[in-house]
BABADO-121100 format. One line per 3 residues: number of its first residue (from 0); for each residue x, y, z of N, C-alpha, C. Coordinates in pm, whole numbers, plus 32768, in hexadecimal, padded with zeros to 4 digits. Atoms other than C-alpha are relative to their C-alpha. Example, Ala and Ser with C-alpha at 12.3 -4.5 7.8 and 13.67 -1.06 7.14 Angstrom:
2
0	8059:7F89:8000:84CE:7E3E:830C:805A:8078:8000 ~ 7FAE:7F89:7FFA:8557:7F96:82CA:7FB3:806D:8049
END
This chain:
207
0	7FEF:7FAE:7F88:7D2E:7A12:7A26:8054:7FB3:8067 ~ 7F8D:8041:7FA7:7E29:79AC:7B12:7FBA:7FE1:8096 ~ 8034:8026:7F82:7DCD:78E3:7C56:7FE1:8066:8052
3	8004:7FA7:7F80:7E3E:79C8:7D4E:7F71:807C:8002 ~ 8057:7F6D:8028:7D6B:7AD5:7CB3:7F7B:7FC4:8011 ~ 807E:8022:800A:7C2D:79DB:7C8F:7FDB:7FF2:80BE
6	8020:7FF5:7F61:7C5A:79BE:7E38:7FF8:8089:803F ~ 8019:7F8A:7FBF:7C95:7AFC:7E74:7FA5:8077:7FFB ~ 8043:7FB3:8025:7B8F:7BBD:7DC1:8005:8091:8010
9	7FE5:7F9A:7FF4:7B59:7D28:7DCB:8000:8075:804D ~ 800A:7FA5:7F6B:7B51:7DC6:7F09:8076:8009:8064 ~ 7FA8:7FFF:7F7E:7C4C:7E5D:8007:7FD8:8042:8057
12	8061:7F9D:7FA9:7C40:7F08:8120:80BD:804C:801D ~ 7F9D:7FD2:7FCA:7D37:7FDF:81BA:7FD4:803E:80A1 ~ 8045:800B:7F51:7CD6:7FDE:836E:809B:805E:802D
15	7FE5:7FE5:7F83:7D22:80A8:8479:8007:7F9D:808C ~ 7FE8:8077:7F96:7DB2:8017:85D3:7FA1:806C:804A ~ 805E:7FAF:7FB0:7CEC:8084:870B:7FFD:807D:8010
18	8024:7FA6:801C:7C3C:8184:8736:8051:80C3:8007 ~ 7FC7:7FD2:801C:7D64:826B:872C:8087:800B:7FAB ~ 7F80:804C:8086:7E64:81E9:861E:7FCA:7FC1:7FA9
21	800F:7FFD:80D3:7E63:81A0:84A7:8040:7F8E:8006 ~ 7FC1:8072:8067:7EDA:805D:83FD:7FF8:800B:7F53 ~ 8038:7FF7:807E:7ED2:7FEF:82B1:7FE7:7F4B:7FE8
24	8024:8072:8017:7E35:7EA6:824F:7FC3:7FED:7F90 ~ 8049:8039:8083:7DB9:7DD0:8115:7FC3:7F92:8024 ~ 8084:8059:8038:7C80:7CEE:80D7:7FBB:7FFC:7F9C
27	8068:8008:804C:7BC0:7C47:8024:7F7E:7FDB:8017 ~ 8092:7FDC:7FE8:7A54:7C43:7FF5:7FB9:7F9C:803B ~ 8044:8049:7FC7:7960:7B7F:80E3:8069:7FCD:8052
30	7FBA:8037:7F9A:7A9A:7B4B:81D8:7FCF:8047:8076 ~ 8038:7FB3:7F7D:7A51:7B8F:834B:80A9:8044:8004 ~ 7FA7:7FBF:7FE8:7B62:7CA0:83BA:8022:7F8C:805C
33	7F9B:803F:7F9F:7C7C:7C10:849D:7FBC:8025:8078 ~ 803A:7FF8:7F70:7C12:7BE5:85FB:8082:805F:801E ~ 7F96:7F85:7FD7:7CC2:7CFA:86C5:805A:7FC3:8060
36	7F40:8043:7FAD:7E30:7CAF:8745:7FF9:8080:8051 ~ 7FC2:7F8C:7F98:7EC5:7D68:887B:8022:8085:7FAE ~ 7FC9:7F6C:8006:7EF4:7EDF:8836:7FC0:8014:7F85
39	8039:7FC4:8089:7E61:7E9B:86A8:7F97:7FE7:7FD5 ~ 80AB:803F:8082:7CE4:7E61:8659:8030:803E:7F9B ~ 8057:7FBE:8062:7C94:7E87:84FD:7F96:8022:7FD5
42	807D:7FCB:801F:7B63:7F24:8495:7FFE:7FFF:7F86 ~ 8043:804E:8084:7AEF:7E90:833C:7FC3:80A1:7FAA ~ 8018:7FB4:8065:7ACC:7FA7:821F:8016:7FF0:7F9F
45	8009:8022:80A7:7AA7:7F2B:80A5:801C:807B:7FCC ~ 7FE9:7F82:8034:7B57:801B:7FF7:8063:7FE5:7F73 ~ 7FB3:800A:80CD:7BD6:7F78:7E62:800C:7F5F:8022
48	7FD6:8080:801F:7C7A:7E34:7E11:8079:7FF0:8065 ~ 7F7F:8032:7F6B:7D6F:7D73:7F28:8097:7FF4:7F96 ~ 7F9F:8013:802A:7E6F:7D4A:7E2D:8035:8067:7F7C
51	7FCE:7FC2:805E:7F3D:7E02:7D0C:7FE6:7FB7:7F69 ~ 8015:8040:8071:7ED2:7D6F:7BA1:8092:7FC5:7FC3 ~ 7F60:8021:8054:801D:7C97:7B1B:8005:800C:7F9D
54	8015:7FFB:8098:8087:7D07:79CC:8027:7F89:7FCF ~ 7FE4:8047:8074:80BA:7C36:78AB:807D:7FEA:7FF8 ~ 7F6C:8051:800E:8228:7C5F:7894:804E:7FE8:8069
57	7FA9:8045:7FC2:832E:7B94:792F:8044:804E:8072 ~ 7F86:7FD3:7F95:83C4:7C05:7A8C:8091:7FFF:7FBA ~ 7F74:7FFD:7FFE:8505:7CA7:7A3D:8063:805C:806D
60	7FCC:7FC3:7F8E:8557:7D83:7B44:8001:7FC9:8092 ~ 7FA9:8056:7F75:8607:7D27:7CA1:7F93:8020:8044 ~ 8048:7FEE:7F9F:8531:7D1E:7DCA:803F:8072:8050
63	7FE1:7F98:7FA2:8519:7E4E:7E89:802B:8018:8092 ~ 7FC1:804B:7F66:85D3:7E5C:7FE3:7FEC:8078:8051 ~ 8031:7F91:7FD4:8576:7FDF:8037:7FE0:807D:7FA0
66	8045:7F50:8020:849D:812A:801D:8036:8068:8025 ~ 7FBC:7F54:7FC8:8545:829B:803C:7FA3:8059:7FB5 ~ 8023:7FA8:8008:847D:8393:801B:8005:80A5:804F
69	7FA6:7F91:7FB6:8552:84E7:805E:7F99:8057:8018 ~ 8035:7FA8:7FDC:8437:85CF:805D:7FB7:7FEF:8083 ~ 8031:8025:7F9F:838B:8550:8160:8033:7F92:809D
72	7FD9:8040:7F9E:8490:849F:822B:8015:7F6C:8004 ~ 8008:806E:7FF6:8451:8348:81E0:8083:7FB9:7FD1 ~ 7F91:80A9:7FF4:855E:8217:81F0:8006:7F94:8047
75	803D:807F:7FC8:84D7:80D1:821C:8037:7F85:7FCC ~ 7FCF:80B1:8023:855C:7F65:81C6:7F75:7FC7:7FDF ~ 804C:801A:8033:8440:7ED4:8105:7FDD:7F5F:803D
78	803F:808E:7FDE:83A6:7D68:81A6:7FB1:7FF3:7F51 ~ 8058:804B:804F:82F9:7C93:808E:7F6D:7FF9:8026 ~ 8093:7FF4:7FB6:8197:7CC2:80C2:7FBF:7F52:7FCD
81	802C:8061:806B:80EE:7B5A:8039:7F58:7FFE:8067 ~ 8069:7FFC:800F:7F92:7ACC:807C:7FB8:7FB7:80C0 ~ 8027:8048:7F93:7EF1:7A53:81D7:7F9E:7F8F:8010
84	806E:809D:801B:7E26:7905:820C:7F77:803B:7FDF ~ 8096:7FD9:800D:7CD9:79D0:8233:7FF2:8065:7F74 ~ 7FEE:7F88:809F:7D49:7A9A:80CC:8014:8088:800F
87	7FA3:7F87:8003:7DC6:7BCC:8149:809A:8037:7FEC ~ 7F91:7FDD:801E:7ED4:7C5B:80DF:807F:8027:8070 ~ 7FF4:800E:7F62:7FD7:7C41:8210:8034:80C4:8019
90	7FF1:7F33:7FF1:8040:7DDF:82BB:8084:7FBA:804C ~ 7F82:801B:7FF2:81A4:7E1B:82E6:7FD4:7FC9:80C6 ~ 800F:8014:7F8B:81FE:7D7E:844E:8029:8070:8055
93	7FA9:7F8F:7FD9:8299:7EC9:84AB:7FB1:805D:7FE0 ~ 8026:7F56:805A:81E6:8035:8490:8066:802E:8010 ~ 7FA1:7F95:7FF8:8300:80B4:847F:8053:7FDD:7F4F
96	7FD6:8028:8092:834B:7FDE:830D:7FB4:7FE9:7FC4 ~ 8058:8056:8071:828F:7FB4:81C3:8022:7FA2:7FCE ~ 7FFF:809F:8027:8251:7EB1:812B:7FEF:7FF6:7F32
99	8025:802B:80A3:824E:7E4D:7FA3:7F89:7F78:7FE4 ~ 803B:806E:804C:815C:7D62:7F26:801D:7FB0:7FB9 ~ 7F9A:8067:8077:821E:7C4F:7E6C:7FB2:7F9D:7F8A
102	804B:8041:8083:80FF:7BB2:7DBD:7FF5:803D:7FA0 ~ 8004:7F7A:807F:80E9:7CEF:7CD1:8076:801F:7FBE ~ 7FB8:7FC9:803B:81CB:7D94:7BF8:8091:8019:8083
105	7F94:7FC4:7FD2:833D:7DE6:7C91:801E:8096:7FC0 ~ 7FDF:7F9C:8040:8399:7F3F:7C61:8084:8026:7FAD ~ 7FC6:8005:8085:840B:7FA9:7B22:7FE6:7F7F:7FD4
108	802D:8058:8066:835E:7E86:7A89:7F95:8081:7FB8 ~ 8081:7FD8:800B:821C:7EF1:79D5:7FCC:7FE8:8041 ~ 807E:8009:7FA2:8108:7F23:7A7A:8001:8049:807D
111	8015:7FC2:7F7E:80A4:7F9E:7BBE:8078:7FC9:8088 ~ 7FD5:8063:7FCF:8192:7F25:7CAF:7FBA:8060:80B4 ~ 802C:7FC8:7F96:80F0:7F70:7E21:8055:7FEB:807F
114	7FA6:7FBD:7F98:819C:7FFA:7F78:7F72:8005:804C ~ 804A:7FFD:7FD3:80B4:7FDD:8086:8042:803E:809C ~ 7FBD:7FC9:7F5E:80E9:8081:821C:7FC1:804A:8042
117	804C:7FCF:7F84:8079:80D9:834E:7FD5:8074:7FFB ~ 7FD9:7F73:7FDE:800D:823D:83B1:8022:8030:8058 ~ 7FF0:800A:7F83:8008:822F:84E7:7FF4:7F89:8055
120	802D:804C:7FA1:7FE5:8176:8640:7FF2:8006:806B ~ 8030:7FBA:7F99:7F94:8198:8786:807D:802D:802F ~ 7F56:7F94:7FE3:812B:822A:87C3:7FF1:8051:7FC2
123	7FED:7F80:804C:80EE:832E:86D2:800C:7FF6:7F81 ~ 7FF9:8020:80AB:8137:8348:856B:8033:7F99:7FD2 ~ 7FAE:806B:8027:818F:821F:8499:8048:801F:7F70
126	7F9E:7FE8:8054:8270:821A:835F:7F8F:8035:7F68 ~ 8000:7F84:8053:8197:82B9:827D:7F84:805B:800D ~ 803C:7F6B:7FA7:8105:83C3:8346:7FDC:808A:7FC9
129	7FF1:7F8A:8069:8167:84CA:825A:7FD0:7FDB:7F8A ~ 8001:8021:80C7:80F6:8422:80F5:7FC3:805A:8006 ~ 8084:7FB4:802B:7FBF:8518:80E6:8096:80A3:7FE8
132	7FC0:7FAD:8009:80EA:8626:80DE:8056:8016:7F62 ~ 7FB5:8007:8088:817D:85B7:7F7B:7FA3:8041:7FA9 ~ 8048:7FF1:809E:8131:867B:7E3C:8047:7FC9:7FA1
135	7FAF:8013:8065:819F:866F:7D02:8055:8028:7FB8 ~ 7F73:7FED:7FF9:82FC:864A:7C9F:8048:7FBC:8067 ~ 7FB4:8031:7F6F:8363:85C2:7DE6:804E:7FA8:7F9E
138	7FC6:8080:8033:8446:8485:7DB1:7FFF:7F81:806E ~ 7FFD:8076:7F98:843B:831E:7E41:8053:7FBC:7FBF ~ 7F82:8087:8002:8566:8231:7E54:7FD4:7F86:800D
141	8032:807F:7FF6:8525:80DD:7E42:8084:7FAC:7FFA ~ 7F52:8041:8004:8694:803B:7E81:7FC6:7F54:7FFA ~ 7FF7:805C:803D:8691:7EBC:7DED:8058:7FBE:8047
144	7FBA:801A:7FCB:8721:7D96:7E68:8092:7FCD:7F9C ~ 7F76:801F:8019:8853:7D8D:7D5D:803E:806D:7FE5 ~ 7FA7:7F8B:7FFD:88B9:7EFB:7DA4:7FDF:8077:7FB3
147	8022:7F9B:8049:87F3:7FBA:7CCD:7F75:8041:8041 ~ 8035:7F8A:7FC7:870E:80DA:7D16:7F6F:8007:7F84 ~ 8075:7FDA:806D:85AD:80FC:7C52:7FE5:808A:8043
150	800D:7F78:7FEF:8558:8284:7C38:7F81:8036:7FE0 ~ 80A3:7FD0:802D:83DA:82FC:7C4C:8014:808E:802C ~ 8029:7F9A:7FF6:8343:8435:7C10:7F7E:802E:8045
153	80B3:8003:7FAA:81F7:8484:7D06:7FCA:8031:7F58 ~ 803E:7F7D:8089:80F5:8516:7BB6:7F75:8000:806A ~ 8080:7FE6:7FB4:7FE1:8501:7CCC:7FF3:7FD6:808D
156	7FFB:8049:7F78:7F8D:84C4:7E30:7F42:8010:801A ~ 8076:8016:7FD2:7E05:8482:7E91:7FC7:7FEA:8066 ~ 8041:802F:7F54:7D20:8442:7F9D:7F7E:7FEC:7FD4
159	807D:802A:8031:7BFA:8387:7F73:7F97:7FC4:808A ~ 8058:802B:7F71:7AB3:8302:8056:8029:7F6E:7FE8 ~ 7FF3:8089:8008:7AC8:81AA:809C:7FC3:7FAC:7F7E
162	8063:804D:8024:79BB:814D:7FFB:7FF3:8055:7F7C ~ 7FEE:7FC8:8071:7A17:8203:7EAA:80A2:7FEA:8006 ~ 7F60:800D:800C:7B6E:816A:7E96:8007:800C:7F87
165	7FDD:8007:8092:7C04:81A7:7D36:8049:7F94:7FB2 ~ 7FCF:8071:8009:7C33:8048:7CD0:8043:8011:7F8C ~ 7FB0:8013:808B:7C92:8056:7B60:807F:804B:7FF5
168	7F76:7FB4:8024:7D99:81A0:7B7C:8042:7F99:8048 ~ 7FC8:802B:7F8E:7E19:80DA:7CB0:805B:7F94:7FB9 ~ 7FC7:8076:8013:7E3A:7F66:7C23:7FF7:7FE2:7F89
171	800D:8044:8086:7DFC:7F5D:7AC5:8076:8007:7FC3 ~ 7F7F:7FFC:8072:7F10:7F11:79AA:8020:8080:8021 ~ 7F9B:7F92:8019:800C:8037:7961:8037:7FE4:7F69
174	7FCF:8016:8072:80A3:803F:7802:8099:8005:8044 ~ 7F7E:8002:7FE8:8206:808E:78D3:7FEC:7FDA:8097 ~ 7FE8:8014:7F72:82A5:805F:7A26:7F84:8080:8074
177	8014:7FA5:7FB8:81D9:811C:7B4B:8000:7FD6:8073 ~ 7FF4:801F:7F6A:81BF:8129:7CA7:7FA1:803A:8053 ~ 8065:7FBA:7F9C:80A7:813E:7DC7:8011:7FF1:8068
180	7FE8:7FD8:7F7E:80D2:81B4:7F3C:7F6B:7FED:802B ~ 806A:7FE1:7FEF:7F9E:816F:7FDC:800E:7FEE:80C0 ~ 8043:802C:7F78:7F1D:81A6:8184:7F97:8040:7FEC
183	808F:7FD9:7FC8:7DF9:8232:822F:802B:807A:8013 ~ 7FED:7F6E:8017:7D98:8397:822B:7F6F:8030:800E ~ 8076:7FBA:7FE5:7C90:8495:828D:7FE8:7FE7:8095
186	7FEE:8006:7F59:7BD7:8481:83C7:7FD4:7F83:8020 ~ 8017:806D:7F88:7BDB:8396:84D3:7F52:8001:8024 ~ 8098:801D:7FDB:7A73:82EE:8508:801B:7FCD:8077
189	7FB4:806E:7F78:7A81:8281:8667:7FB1:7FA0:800E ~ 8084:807C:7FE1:791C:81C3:8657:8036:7F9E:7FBE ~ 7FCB:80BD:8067:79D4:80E7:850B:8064:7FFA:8045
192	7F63:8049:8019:7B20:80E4:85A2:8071:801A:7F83 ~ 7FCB:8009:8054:7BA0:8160:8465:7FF5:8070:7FAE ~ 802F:7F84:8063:7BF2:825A:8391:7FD0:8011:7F9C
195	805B:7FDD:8036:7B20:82E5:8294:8017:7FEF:7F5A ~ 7FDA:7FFB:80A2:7C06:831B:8154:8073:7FC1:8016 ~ 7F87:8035:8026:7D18:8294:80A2:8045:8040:7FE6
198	7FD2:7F8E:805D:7E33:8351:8031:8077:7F73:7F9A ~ 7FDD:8071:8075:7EDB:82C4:7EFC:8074:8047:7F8F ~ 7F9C:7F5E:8064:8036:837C:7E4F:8020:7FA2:7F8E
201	7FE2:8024:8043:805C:82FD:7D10:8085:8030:7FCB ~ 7F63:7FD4:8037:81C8:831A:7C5A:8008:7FA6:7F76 ~ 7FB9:8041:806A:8268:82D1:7B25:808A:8002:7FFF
204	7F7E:8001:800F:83C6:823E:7AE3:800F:8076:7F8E ~ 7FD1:7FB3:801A:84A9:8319:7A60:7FCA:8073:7FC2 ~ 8013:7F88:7FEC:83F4:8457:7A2A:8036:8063:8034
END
């Protein structure tokens, strides 16, 4: 089992900022949430595994440099998401950009490769505001940094409670390339600070 994976164990969360704005955040299990920064508490909700499972075979695809997603508006420049001292997984510095996870799969490798992003914040919507709006068929762009374009198909979009996150569809192996979009979704708790569900659009390359 690979280090990273033996520190990070199997819990994330995905937090809301105060008590009127959405984030998206990752942890792992028995960490105290981040103390609350100007404008962003997080509010601590265990909701799967903090990280994407790395497949077996060899990184061959370029690192991803942005997300387009035409149905819904989205075009974002992708930050590197990596790991934080206290083992969370770090949230783009921007709601207004997602973030990739670079310890996991790259898209169009095998495996899961994960897209993580805001929903909101206390300005108003953040960059993926709309995911809960994708069905299936949509398409997501994933532009590469040596010029090439990976091409997903949505085959599902979800929404789950926190506390019934769908760890295995989410992070387990893939026999091919796929791709997961994940923020916060459902309603706003104002007592946690946080919203309630996850939403979660799964895709497959070229479909």
């Amino acid at each position: 089992m690979p280090r990273w994976r033996r520190l990070l164990g199997v819990r994330v969360l995905l937090a809301a900022v105060v008590v009127v704005a959405g984030t998206v955040a990752l942890i792992a299990p028995g960490s105290a949430p981040a103390a609350p920064t100007s404008g962003a508490a997080a509010a601590a909700s265990e909701a799967g595994p903090p990280v994407a499972l790395r497949s077996s075979a060899p990184r061959s695809a370029a690192e991803p440099v942005r997300v387009r997603v035409p149905g819904i508006g989205v075009d974002s420049p992708l930050e590197r998401l990596g790991i934080d001292p206290a083992g969370a997984l770090e949230t783009p510095a921007d709601y207004d950009l997602a973030g990739w996870f670079g310890g996991g799969p790259a898209p169009g490798d095998v495996g899961p490769a994960v897209l993580a992003g805001h929903v909101d914040s206390t300005e108003g919507p953040a960059v993926f505001w709309r995911l809960r709006e994708l069905t299936a068929g949509d398409e997501v762009l994933v532009d590469r940094a040596d010029g090439t374009t990976a091409r997903f198909t949505v085959t599902r979009v979800e929404r789950h409670p926190k506390d019934a996150f769908p760890t295995d569809a989410v992070y387990g192996p893939t026999p091919d390339a796929q791709l997961r979009l994940v923020t916060c979704g459902g309603e706003f708790d104002r007592s946690a600070r946080s919203y309630r569900d996850n939403v979660v659009v799964f895709a497959r390359l070229g479909t």
